[in-house]
C-alpha positions as CSV (number, residue, x, y, z in Angstrom):
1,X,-19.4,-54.3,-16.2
2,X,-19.7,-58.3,-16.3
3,X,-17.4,-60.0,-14.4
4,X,-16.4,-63.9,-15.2
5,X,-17.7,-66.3,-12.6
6,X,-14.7,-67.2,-9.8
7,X,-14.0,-70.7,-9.1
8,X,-14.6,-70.6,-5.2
9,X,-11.2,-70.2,-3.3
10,X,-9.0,-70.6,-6.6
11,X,-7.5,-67.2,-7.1
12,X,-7.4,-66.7,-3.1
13,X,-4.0,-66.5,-1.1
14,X,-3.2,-69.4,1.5
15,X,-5.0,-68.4,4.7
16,X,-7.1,-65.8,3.0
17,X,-10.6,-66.0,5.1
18,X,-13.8,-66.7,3.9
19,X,-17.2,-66.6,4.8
20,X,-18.7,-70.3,3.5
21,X,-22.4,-70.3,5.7
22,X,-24.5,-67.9,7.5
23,X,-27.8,-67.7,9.4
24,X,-29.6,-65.1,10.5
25,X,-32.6,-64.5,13.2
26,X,-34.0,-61.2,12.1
27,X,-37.4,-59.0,11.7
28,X,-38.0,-60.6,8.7
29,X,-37.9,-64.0,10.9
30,X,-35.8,-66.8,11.7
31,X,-33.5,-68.2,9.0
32,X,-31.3,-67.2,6.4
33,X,-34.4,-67.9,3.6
34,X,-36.3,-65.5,5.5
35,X,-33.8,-62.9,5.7
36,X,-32.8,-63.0,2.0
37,X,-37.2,-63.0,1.2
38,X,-37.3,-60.3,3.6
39,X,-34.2,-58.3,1.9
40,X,-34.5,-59.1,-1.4
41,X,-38.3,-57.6,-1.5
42,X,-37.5,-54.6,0.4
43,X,-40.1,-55.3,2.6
44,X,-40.6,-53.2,6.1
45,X,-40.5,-55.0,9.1
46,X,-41.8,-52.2,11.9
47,X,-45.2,-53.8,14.0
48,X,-47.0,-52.4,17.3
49,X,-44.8,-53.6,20.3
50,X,-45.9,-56.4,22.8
51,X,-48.1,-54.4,25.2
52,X,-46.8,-57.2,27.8
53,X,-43.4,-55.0,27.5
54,X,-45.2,-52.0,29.7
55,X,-44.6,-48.2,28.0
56,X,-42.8,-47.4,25.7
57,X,-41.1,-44.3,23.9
58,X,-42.0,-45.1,21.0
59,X,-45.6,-47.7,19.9
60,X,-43.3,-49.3,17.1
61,X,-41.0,-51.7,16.6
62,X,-38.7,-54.2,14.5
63,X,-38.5,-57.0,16.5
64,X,-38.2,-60.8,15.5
65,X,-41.9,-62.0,14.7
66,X,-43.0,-65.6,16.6
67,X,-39.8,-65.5,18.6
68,X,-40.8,-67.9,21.7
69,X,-37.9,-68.9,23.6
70,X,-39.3,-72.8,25.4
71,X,-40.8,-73.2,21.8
72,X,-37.3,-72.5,19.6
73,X,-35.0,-73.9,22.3
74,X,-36.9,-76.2,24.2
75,X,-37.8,-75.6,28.5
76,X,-34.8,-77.3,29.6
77,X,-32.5,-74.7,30.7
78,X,-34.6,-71.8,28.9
79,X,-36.9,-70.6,31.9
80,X,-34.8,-67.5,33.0
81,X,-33.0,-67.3,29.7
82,X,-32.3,-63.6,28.5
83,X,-33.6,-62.9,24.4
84,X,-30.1,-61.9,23.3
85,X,-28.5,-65.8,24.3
86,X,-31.8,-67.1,23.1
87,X,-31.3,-65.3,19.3
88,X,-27.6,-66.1,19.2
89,X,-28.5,-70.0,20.1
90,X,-31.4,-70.0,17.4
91,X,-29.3,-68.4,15.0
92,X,-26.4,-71.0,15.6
93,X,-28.3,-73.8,15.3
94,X,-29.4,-72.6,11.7
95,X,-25.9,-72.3,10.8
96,X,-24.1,-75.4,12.2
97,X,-27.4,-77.8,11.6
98,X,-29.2,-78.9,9.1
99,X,-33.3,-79.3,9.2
100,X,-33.0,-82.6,10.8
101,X,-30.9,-81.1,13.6
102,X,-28.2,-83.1,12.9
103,X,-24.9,-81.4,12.3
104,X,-24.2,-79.6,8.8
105,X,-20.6,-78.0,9.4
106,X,-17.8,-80.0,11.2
107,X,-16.1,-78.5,14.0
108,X,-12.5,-79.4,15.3
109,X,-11.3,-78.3,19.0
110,X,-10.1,-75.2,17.7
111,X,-13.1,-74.3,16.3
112,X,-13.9,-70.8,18.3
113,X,-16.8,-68.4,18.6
114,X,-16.5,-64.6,18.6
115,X,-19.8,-62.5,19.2
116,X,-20.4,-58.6,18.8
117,X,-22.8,-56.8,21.2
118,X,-23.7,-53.6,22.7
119,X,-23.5,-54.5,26.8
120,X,-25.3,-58.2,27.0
121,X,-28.9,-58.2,27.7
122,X,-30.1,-54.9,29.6
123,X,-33.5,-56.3,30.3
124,X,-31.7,-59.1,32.3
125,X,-29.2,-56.5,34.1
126,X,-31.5,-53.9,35.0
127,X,-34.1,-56.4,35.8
128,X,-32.0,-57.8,38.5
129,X,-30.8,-54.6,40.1
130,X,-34.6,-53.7,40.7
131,X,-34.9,-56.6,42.6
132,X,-31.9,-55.6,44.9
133,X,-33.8,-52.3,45.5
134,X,-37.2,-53.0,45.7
135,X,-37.2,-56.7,47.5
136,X,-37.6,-57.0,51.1
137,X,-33.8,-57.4,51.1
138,X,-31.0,-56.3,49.3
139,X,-30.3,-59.7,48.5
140,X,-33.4,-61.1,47.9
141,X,-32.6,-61.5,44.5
142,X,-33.1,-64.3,42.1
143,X,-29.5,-65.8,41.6
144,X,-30.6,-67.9,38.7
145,X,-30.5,-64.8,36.7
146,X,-26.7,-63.7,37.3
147,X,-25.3,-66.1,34.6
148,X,-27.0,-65.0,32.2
149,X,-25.6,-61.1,33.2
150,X,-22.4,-61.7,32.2
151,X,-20.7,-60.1,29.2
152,X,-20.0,-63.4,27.4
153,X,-22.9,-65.6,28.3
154,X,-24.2,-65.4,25.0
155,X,-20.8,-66.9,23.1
156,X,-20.0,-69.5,25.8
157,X,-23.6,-70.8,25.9
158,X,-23.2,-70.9,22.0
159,X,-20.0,-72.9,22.3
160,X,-21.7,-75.3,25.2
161,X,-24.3,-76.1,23.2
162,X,-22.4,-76.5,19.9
163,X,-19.2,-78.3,21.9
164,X,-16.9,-75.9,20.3
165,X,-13.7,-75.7,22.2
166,X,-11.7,-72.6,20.4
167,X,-11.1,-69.5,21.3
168,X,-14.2,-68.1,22.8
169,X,-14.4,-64.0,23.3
170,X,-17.4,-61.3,23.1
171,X,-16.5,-57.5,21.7
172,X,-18.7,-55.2,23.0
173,X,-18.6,-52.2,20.1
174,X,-22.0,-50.4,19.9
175,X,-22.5,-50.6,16.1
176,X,-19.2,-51.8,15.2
177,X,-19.1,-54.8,17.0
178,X,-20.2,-57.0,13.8
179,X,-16.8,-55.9,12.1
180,X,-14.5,-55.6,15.1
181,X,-15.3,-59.9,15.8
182,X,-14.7,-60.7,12.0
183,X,-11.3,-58.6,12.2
184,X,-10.7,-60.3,15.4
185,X,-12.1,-64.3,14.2
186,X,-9.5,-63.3,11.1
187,X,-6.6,-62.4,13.0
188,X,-6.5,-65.4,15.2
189,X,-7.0,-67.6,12.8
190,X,-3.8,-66.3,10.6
191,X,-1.8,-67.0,13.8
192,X,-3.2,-70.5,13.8
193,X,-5.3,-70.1,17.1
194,X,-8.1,-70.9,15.3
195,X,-9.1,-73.4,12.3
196,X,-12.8,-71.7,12.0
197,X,-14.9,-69.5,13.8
198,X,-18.2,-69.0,14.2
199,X,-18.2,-65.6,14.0
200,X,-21.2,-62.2,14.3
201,X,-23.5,-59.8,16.4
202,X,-26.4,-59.8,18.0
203,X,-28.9,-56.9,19.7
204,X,-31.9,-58.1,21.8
205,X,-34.7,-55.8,21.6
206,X,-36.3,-54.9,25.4
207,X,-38.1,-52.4,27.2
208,X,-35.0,-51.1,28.7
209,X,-32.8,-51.1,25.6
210,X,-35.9,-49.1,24.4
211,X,-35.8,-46.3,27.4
212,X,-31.7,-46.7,27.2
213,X,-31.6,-45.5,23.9
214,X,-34.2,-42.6,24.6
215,X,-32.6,-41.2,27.2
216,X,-29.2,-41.3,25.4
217,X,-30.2,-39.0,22.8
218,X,-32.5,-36.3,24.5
219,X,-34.1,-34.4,22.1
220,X,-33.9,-36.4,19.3
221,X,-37.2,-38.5,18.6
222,X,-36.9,-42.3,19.6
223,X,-35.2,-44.6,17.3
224,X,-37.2,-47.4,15.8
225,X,-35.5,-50.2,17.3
226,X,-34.7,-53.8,15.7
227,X,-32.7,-57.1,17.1
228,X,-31.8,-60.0,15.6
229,X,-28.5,-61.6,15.5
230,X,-26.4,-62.6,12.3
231,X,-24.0,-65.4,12.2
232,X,-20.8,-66.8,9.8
233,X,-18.5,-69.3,9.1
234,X,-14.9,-68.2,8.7
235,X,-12.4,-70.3,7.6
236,X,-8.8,-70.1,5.7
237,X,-9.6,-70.8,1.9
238,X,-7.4,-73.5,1.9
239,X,-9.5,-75.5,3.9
240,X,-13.0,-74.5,3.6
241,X,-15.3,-77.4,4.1
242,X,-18.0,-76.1,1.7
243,X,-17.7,-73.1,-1.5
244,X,-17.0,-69.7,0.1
245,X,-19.3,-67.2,-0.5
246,X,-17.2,-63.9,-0.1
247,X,-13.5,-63.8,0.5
248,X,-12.7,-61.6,3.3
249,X,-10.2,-58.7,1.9
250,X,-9.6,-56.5,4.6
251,X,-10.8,-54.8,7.9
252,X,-10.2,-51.3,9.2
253,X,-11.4,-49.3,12.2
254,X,-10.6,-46.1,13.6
255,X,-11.6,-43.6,16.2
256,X,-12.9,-40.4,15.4
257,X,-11.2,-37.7,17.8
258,X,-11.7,-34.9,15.7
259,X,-15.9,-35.1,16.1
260,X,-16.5,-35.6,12.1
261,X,-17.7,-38.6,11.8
262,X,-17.3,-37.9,7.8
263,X,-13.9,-38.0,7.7
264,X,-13.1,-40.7,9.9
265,X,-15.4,-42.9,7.5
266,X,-14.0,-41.7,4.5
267,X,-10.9,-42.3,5.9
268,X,-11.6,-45.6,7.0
269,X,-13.3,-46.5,3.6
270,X,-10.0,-45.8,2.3
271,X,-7.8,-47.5,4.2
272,X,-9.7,-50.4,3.7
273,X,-9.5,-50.4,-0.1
274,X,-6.1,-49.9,-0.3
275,X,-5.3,-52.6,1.7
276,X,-7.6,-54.7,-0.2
277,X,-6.2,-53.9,-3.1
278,X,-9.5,-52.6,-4.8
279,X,-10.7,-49.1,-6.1
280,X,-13.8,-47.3,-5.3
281,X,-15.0,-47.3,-8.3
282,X,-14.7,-51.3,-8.9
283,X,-17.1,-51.6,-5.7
284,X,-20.8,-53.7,-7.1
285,X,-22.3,-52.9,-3.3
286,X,-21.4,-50.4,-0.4
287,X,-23.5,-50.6,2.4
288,X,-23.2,-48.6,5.4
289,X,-25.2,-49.0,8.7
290,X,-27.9,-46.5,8.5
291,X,-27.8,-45.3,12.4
292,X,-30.5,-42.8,13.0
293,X,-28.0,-40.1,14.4
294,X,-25.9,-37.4,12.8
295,X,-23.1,-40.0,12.5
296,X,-24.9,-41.7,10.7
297,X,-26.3,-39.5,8.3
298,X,-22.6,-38.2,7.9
299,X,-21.8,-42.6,7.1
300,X,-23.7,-42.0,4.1
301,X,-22.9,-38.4,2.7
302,X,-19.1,-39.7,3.2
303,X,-19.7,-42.9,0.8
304,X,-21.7,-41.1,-1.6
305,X,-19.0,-38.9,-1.9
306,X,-16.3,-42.2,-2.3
307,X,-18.3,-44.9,-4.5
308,X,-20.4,-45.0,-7.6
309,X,-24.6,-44.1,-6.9
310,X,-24.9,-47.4,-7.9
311,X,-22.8,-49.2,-5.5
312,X,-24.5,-47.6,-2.9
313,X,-27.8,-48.3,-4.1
314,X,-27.8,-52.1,-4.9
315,X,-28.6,-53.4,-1.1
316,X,-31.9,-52.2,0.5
317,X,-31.2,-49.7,3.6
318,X,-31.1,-51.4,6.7
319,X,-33.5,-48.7,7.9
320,X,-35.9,-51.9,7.2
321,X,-34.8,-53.7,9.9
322,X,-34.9,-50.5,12.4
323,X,-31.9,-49.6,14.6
324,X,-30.1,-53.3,15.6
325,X,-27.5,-51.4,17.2
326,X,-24.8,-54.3,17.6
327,X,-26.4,-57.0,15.3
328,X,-26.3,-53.9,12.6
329,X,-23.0,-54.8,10.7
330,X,-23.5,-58.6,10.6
331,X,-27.2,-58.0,8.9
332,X,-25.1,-55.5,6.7
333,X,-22.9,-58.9,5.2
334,X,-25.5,-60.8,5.4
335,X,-27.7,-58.8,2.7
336,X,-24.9,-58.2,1.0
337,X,-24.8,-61.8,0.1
338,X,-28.6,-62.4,-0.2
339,X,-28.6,-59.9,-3.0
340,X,-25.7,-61.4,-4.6
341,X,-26.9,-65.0,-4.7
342,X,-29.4,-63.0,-6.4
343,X,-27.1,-61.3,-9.1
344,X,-25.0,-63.6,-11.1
345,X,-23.1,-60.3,-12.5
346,X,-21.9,-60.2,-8.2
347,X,-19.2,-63.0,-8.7
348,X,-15.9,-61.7,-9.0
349,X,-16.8,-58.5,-7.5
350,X,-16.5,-56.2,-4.4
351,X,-18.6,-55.0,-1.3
352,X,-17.8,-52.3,1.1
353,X,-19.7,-52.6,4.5
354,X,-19.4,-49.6,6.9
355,X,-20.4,-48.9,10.2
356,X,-20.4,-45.9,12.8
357,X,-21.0,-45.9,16.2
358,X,-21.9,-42.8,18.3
359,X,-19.5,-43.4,20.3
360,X,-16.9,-42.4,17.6
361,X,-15.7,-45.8,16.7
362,X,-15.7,-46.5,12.9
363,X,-15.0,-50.1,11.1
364,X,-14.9,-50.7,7.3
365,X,-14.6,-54.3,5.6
366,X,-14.0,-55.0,2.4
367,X,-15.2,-58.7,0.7
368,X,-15.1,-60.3,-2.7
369,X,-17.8,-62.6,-3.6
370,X,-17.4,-65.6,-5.2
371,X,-20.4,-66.1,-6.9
372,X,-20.6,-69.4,-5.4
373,X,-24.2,-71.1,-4.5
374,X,-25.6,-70.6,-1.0
């Protein structure tokens, strides 16, 4: 079916959000024209791990190529610097400015940042306690470090650099995250906390996340692990500065108490149509998150069952870009609109992204692109 081009934001409700920029710091590398290269070729992205990180379950991994913290960021202020803050700063910078550096997106003082992860940077937090236990002293420890150990260092370093004076907040949701800080950037800005967010997930990729996620699933063989970190503007249609991409129809999440992860995506799946107003059958893309666990495999055997083989076949498994944990969902919208800038038979039409953590949590959003020009 050929759907009419949409004028961007015309047939939208007043305070309908919608996604008008995004960046992305990925395996495929750093930018959003490397990510939608990277996607639209199918391409794999899994290399032979830094031997600098020490052993490792697993020889393999999906981390960001060329990723050199003093280099992107500059050495001021960098020199104890965890990865995760360093890929959410690199990735902000290619959404708010332009390749000049100069600014590309206006911001106001209620323009707020809201950032998915899994628990903040385990290579800083672990790295620190084995100083406490193997130092001369329990307290010999290297203080510069402990800022960067909080929970929200990553957002509030995003909104220092960017002087962005909104509502600032981190959701730490495993897999979920990426859809659980769009529900939330969406919600505060239709009670007019907010006039625009900057808004997605991030996972840094470490030798401790690595033996974390080992150890988490004995048994099982080790996960190839990604990072990356993907970022959006949201803003109300009404006022978006620049064409929106995708119009953000709905978001649902759920807890699956019942241990079938199945249901409580299918259940979630629906819930989000309806309240979008769309059909499973009308969906062009449905995307879920690709987790190497059960849940995961049980993600995808519940959309095949929902939507048409070729909705769920139109965007490249995110396999690709190996287990990114937190970043997972926002790479999920992010590819969904690299393909579609791709497609001009997208505009008008609909995109299911999914995600399942193992934790039981379960999100489902539901977007219309617009079919305008990225």
């Amino acid at each position: 079916m050929t759907t009419a081009p949409v004028t961007p934001g015309a047939t939208l409700p007043p305070g309908t959000p919608v996604i008008t920029g995004w960046s992305a710091v990925s395996p495929y590398g750093i930018g959003r024209e490397a990510f939608t290269a990277g996607v639209r070729s199918g391409a794999k992205t899994a290399a032979h791990a830094d031997v600098s990180l020490g052993p490792l379950p697993t020889s393999d991994v999906c981390a960001v190529p060329g990723f050199d913290i003093p280099e992107l960021l500059g050495k001021r202020g960098t020199a104890k610097m965890d990865r995760l803050t360093a890929l959410v700063l690199v990735a902000s910078d290619g959404l708010l400015l332009d390749a000049d550096g100069e600014r590309a997106v206006r911001t106001d003082d209620r323009t707020g940042v809201v950032l998915g992860i899994t628990m903040g940077s385990l290579e800083n937090v672990t790295g620190f306690l084995r100083q406490s236990y193997t130092n001369e002293r329990p307290f010999y420890v290297d203080a510069g470090r402990i800022p960067f150990g909080s929970l929200n260092h990553a957002a509030g370093a995003t909104a220092i650099r960017h002087d962005l004076k909104g509502p600032n907040t981190t959701v730490a949701g495993g897999r979920v995250s990426g859809l659980l800080a769009l529900n939330y950037a969406r919600r505060l800005m239709s009670q007019g906390r907010a006039t625009k967010y900057l808004v997605g997930s991030a996972e840094e990729f470490s030798a401790a996340h690595a033996w974390y996620e080992y150890t988490a699933a004995p048994g099982d063989p080790a996960a190839l692990l990604g990072e990356g970190c993907g970022l959006f503007v949201l803003e109300p249609a009404e006022s978006a500065e620049h064409p929106p991409l995708a119009a953000v129809l709905s978001v649902q999440s759920r807890i699956d108490v019942d241990d079938d992860p199945q249901a409580a995506v299918a259940a979630c799946a629906r819930r989000a149509l309806e309240r979008a107003g769309v059909t499973a059958g009308e969906l062009w893309a449905a995307v879920p998150c690709a987790a190497p666990s059960p849940a995961g495999r049980a993600e995808h055997e519940a959309l095949a069952a929902l939507v048409p083989a070729d909705a769920l076949a139109r965007i490249p498994s995110m396999e690709l870009l190996g287990d990114t944990s937190a970043a997972s969902a926002s790479f999920q919208i992010a590819a969904v609109l690299a393909v579609a800038g791709d497609d001009p038979e997208a505009a008008g039409r609909t995109a299911l992204v999914s995600a399942v953590d193992r934790d039981g949590a379960v999100a489902c959003a539901v977007l219309r692109l617009t079919g305008a020009s990225q």
